[in-house]
BAFI-3210 file (N, C-alpha, C; in Angstrom, 3 decimals, decimal comma, padded with zeros to 6 digits):
// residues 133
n [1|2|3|4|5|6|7|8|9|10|11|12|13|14|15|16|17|18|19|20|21|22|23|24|25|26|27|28|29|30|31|32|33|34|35|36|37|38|39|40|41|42|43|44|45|46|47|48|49|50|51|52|53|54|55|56|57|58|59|60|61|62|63|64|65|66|67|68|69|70|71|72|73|74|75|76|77|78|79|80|81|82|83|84|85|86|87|88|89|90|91|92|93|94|95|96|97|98|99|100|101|102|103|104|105|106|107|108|109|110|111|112|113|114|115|116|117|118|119|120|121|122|123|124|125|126|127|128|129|130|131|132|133]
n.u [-003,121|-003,783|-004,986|-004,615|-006,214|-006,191|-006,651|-004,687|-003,612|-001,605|001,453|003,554|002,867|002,907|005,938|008,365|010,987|010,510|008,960|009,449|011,602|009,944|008,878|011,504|012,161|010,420|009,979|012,133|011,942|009,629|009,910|011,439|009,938|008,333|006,079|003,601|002,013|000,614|000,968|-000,920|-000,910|-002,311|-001,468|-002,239|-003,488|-002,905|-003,335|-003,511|-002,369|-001,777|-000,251|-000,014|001,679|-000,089|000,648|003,205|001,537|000,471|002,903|004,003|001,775|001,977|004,582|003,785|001,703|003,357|004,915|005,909|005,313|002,407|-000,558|-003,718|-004,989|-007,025|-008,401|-009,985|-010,491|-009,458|-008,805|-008,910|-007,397|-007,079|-005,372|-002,467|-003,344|-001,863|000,427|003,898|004,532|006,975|006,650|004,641|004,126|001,090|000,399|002,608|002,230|000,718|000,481|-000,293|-002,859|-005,383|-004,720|-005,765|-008,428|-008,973|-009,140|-010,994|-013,037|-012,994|-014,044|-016,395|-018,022|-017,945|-019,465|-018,876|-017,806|-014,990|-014,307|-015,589|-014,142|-011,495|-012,162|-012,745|-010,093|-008,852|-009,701|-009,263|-006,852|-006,228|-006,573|-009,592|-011,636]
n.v [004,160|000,779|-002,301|-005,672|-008,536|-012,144|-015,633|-018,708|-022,000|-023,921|-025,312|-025,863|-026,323|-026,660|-026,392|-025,007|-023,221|-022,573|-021,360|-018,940|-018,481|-017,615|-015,015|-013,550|-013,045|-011,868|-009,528|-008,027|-007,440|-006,603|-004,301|-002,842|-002,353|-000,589|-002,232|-002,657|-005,176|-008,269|-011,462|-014,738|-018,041|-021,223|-023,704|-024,851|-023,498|-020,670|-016,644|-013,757|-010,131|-007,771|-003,957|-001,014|000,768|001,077|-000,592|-001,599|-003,721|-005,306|-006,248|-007,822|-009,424|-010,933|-012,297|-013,571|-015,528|-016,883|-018,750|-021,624|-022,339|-022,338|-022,430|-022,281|-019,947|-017,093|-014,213|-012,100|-009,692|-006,248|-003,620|000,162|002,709|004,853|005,035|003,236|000,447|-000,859|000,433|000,018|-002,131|-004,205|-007,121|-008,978|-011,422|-012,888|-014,321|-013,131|-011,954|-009,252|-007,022|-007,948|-008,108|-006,325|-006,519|-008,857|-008,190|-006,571|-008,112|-010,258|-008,512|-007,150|-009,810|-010,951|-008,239|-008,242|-010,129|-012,598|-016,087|-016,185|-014,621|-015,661|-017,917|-016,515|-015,739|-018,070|-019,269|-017,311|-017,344|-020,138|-019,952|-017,877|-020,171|-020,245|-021,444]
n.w [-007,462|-006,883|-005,626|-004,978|-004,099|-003,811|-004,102|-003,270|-004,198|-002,266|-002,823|-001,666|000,631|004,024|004,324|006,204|005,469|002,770|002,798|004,328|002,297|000,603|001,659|002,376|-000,452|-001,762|-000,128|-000,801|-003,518|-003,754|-002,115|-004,014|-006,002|-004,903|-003,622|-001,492|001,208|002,699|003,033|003,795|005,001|005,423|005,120|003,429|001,335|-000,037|000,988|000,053|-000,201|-002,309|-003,173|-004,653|-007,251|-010,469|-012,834|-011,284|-009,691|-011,467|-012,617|-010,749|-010,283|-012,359|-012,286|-010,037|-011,104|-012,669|-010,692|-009,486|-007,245|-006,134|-007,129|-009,389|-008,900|-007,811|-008,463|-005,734|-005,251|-007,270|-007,265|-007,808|-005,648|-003,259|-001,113|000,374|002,303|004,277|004,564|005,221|005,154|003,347|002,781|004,552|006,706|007,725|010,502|011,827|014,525|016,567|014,675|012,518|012,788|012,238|009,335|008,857|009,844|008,167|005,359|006,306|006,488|003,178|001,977|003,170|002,099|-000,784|-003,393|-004,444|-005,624|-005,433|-003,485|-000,882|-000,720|-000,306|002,515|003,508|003,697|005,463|007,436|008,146|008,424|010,979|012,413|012,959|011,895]
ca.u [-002,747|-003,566|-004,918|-005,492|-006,173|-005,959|-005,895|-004,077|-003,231|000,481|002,177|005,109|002,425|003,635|007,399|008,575|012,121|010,120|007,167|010,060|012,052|008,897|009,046|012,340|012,689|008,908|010,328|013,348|011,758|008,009|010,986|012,416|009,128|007,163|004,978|003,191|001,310|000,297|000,595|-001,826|-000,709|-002,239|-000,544|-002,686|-003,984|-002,478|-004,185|-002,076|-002,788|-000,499|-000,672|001,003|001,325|-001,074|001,683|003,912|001,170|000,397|003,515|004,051|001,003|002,651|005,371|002,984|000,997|004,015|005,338|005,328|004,991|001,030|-001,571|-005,136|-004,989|-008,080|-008,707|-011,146|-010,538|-008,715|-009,316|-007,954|-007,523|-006,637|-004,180|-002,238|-003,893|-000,340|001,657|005,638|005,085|007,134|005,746|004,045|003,457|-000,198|000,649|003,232|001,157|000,201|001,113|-001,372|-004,413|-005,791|-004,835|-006,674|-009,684|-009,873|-009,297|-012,428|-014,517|-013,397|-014,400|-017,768|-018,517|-017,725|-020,594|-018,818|-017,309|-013,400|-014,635|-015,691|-012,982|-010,626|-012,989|-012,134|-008,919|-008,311|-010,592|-008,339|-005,147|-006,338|-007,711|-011,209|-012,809]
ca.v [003,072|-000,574|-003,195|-007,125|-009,445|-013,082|-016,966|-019,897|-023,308|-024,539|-026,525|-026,612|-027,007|-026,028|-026,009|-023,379|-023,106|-022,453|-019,957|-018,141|-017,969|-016,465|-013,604|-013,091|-012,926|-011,340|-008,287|-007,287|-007,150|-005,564|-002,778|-002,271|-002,019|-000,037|-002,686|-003,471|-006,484|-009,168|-012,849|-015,310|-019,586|-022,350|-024,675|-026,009|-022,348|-018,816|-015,465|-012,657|-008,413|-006,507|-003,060|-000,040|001,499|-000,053|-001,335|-002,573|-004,849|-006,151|-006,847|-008,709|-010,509|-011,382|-013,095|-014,722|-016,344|-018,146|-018,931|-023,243|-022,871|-022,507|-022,697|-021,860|-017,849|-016,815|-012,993|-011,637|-008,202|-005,589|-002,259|001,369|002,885|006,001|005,054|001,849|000,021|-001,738|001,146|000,072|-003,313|-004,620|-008,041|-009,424|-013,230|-012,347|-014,381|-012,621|-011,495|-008,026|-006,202|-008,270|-008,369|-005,069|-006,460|-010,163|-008,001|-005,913|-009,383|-010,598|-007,250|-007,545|-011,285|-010,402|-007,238|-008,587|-011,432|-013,761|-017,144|-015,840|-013,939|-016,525|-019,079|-015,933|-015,675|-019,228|-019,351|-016,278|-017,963|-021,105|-019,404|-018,058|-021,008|-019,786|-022,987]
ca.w [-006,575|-007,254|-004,466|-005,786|-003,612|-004,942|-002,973|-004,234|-003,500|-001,641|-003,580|-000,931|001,717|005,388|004,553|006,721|004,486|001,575|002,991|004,368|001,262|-000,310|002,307|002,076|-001,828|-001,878|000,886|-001,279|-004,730|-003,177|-001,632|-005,052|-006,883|-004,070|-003,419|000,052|001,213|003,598|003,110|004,414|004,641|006,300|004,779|001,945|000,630|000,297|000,488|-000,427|-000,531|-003,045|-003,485|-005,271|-008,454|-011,414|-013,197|-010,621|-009,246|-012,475|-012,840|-009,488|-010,391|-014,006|-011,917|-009,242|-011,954|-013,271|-009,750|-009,320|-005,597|-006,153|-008,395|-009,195|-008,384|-008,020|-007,478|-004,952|-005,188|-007,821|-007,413|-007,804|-004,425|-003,115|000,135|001,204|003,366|004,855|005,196|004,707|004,349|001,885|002,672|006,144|006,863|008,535|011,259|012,492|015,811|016,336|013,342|011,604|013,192|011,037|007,824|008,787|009,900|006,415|004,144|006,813|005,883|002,056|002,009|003,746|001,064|-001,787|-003,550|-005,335|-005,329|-004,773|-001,853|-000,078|-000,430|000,894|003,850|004,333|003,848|006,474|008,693|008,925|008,272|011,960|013,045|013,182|011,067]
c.u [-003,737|-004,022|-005,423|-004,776|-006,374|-006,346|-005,533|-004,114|-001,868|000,821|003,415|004,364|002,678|005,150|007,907|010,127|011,196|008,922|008,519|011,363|011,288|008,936|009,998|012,748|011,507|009,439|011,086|012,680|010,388|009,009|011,511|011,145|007,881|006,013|004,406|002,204|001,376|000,361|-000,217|-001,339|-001,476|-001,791|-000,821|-003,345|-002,641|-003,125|-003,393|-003,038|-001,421|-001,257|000,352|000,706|000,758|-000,398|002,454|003,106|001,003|001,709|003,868|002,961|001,060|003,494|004,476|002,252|002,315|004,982|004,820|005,083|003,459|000,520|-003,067|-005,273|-006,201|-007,884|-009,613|-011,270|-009,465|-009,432|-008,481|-008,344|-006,380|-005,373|-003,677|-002,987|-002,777|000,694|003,520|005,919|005,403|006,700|005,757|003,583|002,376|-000,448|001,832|003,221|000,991|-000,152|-000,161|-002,945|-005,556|-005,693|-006,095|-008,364|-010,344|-010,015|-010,628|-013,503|-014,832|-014,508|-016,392|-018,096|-018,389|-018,728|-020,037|-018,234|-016,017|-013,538|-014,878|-014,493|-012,286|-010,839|-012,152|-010,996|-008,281|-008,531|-009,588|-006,950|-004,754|-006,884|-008,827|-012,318|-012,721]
c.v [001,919|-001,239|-004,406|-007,980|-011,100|-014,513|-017,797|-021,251|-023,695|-025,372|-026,762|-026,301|-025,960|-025,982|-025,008|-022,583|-022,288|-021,622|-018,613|-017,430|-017,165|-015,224|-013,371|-011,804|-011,420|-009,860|-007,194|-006,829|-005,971|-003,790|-001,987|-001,512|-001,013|-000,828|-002,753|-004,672|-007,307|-010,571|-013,882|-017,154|-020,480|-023,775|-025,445|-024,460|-021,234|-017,848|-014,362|-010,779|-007,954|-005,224|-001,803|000,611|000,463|-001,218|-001,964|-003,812|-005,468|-006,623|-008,091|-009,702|-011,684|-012,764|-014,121|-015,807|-017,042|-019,327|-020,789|-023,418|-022,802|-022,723|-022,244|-020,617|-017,562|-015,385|-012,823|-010,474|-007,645|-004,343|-001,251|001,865|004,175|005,861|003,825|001,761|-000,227|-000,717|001,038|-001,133|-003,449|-006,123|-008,834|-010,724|-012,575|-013,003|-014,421|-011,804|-010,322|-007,316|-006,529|-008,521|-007,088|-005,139|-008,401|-009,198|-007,162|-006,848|-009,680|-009,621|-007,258|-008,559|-010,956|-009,549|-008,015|-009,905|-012,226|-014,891|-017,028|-015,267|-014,865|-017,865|-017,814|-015,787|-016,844|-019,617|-018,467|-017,430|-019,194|-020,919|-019,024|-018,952|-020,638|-020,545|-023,969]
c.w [-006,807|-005,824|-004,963|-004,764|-004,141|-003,555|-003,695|-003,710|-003,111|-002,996|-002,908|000,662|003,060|005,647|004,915|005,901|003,497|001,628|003,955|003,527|000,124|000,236|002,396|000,491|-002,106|-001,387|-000,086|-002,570|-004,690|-002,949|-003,183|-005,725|-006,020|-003,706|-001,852|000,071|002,454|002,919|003,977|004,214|005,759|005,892|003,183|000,738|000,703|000,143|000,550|-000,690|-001,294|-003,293|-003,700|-006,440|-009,532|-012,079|-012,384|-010,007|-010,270|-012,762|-011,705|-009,950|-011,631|-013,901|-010,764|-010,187|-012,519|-012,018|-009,695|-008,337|-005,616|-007,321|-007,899|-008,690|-008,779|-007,160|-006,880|-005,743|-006,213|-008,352|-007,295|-006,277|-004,277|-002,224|-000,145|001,929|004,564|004,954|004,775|004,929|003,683|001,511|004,682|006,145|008,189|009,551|012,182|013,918|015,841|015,120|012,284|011,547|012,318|009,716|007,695|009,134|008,429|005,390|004,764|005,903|004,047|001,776|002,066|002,569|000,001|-002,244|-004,723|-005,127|-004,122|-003,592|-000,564|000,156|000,036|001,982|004,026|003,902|004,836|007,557|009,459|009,363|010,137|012,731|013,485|012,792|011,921]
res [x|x|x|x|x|x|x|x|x|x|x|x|x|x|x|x|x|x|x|x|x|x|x|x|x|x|x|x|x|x|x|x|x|x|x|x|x|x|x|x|x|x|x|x|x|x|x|x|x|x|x|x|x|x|x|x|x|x|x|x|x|x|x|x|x|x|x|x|x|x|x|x|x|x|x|x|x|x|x|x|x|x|x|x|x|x|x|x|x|x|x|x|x|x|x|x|x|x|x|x|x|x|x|x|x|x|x|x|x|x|x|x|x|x|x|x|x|x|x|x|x|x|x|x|x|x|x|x|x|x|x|x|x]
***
């Protein structure tokens, strides 16, 4: 099992059409390929959790990297991992209220552990995503 966390930049901003045609499209194909995950937007970033089999996230991430709705993908995190974290998400907009408060506090704890650049811009990108900046 597979977990790569990543953040990006909008390129369609706070369009709610177009951040809910990503979770739509994102739900059905994550379902096909076993993936789970969380999404993260505040309008000008994205921070994203995939996770699954080695290959299927690489492939998901094959297709995110050519995706025109962002840019600049920077990973935090990509590691082998024993469980899901997310359970039977097939994909979660992380402010969806309850549901997500456990996957915003493990991107926090990553963010925090982790010492490098990408870590810290996902910190702050959670951070605002909940208004916390």
């Amino acid at each position: 099992m597979r977990r790569l966390i990543y953040t990006s930049r909008s390129r369609i901003h706070a369009d709610p059409l177009e951040l809910n045609a990503i979770l739509a499209v994102s739900s059905a194909r994550n379902s096909e390929a076993d993936i789970t995950g969380v999404l993260w937007s505040d309008g000008t970033n994205f921070a994203q959790i995939v996770e699954g089999g080695w290959e299927a996230v690489g492939a998901t991430m094959d297709r995110l990297r050519a995706d025109p709705r962002h840019t600049d993908i920077n990973v935090a995190f990509d590691r082998e991992v024993q469980t899901r974290q997310f359970g039977n998400w097939a994909m979660i907009l992380a402010n969806d209220g309850e549901s997500a408060t456990a996957a915003t506090a493990y991107m926090i704890g990553v963010s925090l552990n982790e010492r490098k650049p990408s870590a810290e811009r996902l910190r702050e990108v959670i951070l605002r995503s909940e208004n916390l900046l």
